[in-house]
N, C-alpha and C positions, 0 to 999 in steps of 0.2 A: 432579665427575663430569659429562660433559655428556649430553646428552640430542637424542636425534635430532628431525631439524629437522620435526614431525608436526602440524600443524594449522595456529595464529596464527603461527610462527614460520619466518621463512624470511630467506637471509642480503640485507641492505641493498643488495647490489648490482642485484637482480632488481628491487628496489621504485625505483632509481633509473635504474636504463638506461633510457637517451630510447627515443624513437621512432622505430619502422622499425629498431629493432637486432638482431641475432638474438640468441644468449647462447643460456644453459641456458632451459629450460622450467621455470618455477618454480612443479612439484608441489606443495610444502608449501602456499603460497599460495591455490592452486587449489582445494587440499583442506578451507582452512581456510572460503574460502566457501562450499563445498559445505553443510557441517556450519552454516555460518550460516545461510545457506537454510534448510536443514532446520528450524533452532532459528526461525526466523522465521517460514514456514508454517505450523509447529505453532500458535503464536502467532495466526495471522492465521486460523487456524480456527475458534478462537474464535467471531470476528465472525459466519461463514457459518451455526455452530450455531445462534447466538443470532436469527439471520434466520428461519431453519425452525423455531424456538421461538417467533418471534413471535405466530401465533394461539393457544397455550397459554401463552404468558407474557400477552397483554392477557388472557383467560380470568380467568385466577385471581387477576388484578388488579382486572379491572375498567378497563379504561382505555380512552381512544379513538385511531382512527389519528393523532391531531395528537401526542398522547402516546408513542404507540411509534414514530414517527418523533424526537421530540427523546428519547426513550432511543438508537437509532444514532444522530443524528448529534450531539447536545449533549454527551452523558455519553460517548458509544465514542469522539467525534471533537476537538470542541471543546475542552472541560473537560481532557480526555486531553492532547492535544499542546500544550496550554497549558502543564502541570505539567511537561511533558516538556524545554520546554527546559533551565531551571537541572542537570538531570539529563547533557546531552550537555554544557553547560561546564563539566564535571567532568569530563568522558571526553576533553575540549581537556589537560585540566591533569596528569590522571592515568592510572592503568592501565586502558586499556578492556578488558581481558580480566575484571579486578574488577568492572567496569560489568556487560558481560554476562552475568557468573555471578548476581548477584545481579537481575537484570531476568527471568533465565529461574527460579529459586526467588520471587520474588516472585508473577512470573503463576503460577505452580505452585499457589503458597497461595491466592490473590487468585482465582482461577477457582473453588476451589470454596466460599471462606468466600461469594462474592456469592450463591451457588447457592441459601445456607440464609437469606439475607437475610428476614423475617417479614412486612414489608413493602413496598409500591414504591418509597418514598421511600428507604430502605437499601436497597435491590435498585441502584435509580437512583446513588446515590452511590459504592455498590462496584464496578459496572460502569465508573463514570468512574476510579475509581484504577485498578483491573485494568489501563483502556486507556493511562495513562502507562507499561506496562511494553512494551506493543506502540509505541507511538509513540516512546521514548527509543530503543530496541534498532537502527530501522531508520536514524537517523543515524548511530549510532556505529559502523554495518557500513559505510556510504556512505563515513566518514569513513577506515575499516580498508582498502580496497579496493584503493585506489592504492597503497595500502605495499605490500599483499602478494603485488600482482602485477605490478606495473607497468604505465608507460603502453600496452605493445604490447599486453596482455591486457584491459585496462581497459576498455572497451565491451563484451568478449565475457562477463566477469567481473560487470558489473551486470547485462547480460540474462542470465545462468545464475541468480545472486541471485533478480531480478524471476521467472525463472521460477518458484523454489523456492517464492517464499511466492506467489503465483499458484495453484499447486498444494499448497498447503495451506489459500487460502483454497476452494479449489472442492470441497477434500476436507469441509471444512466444509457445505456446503451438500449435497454428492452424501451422504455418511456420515450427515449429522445428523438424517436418518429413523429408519436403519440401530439410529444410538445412544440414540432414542431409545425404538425398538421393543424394542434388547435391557435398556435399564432400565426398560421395562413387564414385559416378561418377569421380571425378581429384584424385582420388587415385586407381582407376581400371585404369584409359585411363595412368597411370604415370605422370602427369601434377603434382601431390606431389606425393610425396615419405617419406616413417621415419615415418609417423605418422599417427594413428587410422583415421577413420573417425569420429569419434563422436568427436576427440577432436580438428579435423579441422573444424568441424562446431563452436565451442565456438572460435576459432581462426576469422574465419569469422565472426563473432557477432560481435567481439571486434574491427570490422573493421568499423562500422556504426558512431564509436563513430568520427570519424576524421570530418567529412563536421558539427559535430554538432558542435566540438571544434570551426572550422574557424568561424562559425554562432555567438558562442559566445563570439569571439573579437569584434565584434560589438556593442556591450551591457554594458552599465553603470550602476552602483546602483540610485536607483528615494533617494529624500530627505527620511529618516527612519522618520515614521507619530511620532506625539505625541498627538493623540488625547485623550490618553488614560491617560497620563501620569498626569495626574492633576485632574485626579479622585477624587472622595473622597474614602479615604480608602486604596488608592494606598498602595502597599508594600516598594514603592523603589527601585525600585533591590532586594528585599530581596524573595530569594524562601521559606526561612523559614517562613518568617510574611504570604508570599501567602496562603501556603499550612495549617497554622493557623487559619487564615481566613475563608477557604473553606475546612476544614476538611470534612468536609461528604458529601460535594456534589463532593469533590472528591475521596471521595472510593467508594461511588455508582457508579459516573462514570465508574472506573474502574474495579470495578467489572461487569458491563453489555459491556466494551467495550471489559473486560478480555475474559469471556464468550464465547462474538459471536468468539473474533480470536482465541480462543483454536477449537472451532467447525469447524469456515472454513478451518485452514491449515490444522486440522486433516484429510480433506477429499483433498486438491486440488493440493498439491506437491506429494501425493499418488496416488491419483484415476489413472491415466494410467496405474501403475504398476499392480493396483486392477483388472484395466479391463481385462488385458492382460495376468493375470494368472487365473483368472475366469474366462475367455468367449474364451480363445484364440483368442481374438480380433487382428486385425492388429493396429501395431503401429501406424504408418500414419494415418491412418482410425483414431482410437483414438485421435490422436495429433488433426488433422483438427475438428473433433468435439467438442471435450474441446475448441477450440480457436473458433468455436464461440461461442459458449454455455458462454464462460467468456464474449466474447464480447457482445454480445446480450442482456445477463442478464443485466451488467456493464453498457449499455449506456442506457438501457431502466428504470434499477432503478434509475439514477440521475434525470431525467425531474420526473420518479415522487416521489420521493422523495420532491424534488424543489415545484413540485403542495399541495401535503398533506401538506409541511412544510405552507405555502403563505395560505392555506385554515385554519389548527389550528393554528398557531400563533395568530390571531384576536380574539378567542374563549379562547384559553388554557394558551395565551403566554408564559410562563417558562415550562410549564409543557409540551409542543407540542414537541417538538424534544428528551426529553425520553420517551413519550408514543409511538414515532415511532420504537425506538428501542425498548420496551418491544412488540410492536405488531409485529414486526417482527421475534425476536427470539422466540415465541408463536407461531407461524405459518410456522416455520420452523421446528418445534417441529417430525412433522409426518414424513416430507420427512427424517430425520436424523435417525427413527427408523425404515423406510422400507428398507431403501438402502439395507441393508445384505440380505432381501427377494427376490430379485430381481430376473428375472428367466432369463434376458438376456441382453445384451449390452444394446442395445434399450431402454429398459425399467430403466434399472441404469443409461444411461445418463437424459433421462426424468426425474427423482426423481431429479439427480442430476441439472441440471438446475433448478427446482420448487425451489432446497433448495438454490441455490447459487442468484437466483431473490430475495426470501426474506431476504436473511443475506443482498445482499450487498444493499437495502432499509434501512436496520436498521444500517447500517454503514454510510452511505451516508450522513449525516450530522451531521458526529462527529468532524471534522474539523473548520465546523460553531458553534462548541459549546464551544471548547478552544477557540478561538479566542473570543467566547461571554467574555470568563471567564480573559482572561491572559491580563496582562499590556504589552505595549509595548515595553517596554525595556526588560522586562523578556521572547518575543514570542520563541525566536527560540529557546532559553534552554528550555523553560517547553515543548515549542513540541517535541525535542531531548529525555527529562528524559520521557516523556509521551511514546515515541514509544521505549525506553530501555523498561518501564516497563510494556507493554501490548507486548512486542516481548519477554518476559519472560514465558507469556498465549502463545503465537504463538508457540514457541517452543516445550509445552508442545502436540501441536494438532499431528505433522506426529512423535515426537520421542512415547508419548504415542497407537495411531494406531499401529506405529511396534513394538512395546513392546508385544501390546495385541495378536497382529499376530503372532508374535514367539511364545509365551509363553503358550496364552490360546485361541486362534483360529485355530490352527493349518495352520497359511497362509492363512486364510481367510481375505484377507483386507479390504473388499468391510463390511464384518460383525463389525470387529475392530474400522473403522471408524466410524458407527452409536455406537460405545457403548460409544466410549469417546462425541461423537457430543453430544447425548441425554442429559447426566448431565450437561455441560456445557452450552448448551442452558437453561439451566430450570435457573443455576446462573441468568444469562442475564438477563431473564425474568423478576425474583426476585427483582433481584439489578434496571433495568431501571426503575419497576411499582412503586418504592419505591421514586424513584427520584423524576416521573411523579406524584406522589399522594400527599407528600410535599417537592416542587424544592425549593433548597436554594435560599440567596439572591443571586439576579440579578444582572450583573456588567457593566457596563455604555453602554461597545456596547448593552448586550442583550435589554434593557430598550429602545437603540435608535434603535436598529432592531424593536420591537412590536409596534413602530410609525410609521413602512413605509404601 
């Protein structure tokens, strides 16, 4: 009996028609990223929670900011996409629809067993495994994308993605007041008992994850594309020959990719704490600001991101999408050395949204750029070892801030955060202008991208 073509499943042809082709619109495809969005947002809310929890989770810890900086970035980041790779060389081998189902039941459990954790030290370690489930999930979509939609949709299809979970990280941060006011509320009226409110809010988080699971029984893996696989040049499977290959276009890469995420996390798993002890800002007030502020920036730099990319590619083609990110992290430059000067909330969220429009522009089509580069059969691993090794730069952004805050700011975060953003930005700059001025050789998708 067969089954209509409704989420992962959509027929081969769509995922292999080149570029600049017309053909059918391939709904199924479209749809099935929609629903991964979704399931990934959800996911990546998590994080935004856990940021406006920050001053009630050091609280009832005890810990300092050099501490709740390496809980984001060591334990949510490092540790996380570490574990994550061997995870997507399984989603190379086998069913990534199986991958997915059990990465969205895993965060499901994993969110609220960390919740009940009795100490930080188990607080600390369940929050790093929790984060292999958010850091495996976004390869094996990166990896899902090009099958499902083809190369004609393929740029439009990771900025729709990138939107999603954008928009569920900002729901995180804008909501996680919201959540955590209504489980003070079932913990005053008696409705729970035994336990914090902050850590009945990540109890309730971990409750979104159920209606995504049933959603995702319905969902098969599309045929895995091989458009790629008979390249010239191909590695074969071999990450070694890749990476031989593309020696310098991938250490520039990651040096301008390193850059901008040492810059952003230094400021965005911190900034409410920042606010809230410099301005004595209200929490919620805070929380709801950053979530739009994420959202806003987040959905407004994809479309243009998508316009700049479709205006230089014709002009610059290899060269257009690192000259976005070096003009971006250049332009970011000022907002990351005023933050510390800022005379009041107002004004620090203003900076702070100018700098978080420009990073996430110059982020915004770094997904479209592995995918130019990576063979088929290698995507999901080299996207796995790519987000191990720039969640290594991640990590260094909120543990360095609260380093700087303890040690030589005297708790100044709001200042800590521009002094690390600053040097890391200027990396960025360096490393993308270097790319953009002579971009290595081009790999079969990019060649068939600058034809559409």
């Amino acid at each position: 009996m067969s089954h209509p073509p409704t989420t992962l499943d959509h027929p081969r042809t769509d995922a292999a028609a080149p570029a600049g082709t017309g053909g059918p619109i391939p709904w199924a495809g479209i749809l099935s990223v929609l629903f991964l969005g979704v399931a990934a947002g959800t996911q990546m809310s998590d994080r935004g929670l856990q940021a406006v929890l920050s001053p009630a989770i050091q609280q009832a810890f005890g810990v300092g900011d050099a501490v709740i900086g390496a809980l984001h970035g060591i334990a949510g980041i490092l540790i996380a996409s570490a574990l994550a790779v061997p995870l997507a060389r399984l989603a190379d081998r086998y069913s990534r629809k199986h991958m997915l189902l059990a990465l969205i039941a895993a965060w499901t459990v994993l969110t609220g067993v960390s919740a009940l954790a009795p100490n930080f030290a188990l607080f600390f370690s369940a929050r790093a495994v929790l984060g292999v489930t958010e850091f495996a999930m976004i390869p094996v979509v990166y990896s899902l994308i090009p099958d499902l939609v083809g190369e004609r949709f393929r740029v439009g299809a990771n900025l729709a993605f990138a939107a999603l979970m954008a928009t569920g990280a900002s729901a995180g941060f804008y909501g996680g007041g919201a959540l955590l006011g209504w489980a003070q509320g079932l913990v005053d009226a008696g409705t729970v008992t035994g336990i914090a409110p902050w850590r009945l809010a990540m109890v309730l988080l971990g409750g979104a994850g159920m209606p995504l699971l049933l959603l995702g029984l319905l969902t098969w893996d599309p045929p895995r594309g091989a458009q790629q696989a008979d390249a010239p040049g191909s590695p074969q499977g071999s990450i070694a020959a890749f990476a031989r290959t593309h020696g310098r276009e991938i250490a520039l890469f990651i040096g301008a990719a390193g850059g901008l995420a040492i810059a952003v996390q230094a400021l965005t798993p911190m900034i409410a704490l920042a606010l809230v002890r410099r301005f004595g800002a209200d929490l919620t007030a805070v929380g709801h600001a950053l979530g739009i502020i994420l959202l806003v920036t987040n959905l407004c730099s994809l479309p243009a991101a998508g316009t700049i990319d479709r205006l230089l590619r014709r002009r610059l083609q290899a060269r257009a999408r690192p000259a976005v990110m070096a003009a971006g992290a250049a332009l970011s430059l000022p907002c990351a050395a005023l933050l510390g000067l800022a005379a009041d909330t107002h004004q620090a969220l203003a900076i702070v949204a100018l700098f978080l429009l420009l990073t996430c522009i110059a982020n915004a089509l770094i997904p479209t750029m592995l995918q130019d580069l990576l063979p088929a059969d290698l995507r999901a691993r080299c996207f796995a070892i790519y987000s191990f090794v720039i969640a290594a730069f991640c990590s260094l952004g909120p543990v360095l801030s609260g380093a700087v805050s303890d040690r030589l700011a005297g708790g100044n975060l709001l200042l800590s955060i521009g002094a690390v953003a600053v040097p890391a930005l200027l990396v960025a700059m360096l490393s993308a202008g270097l790319s953009a001025w002579r971009p290595g050789e081009r790999s079969h998708l990019a060649t068939a991208a600058s034809a559409v």
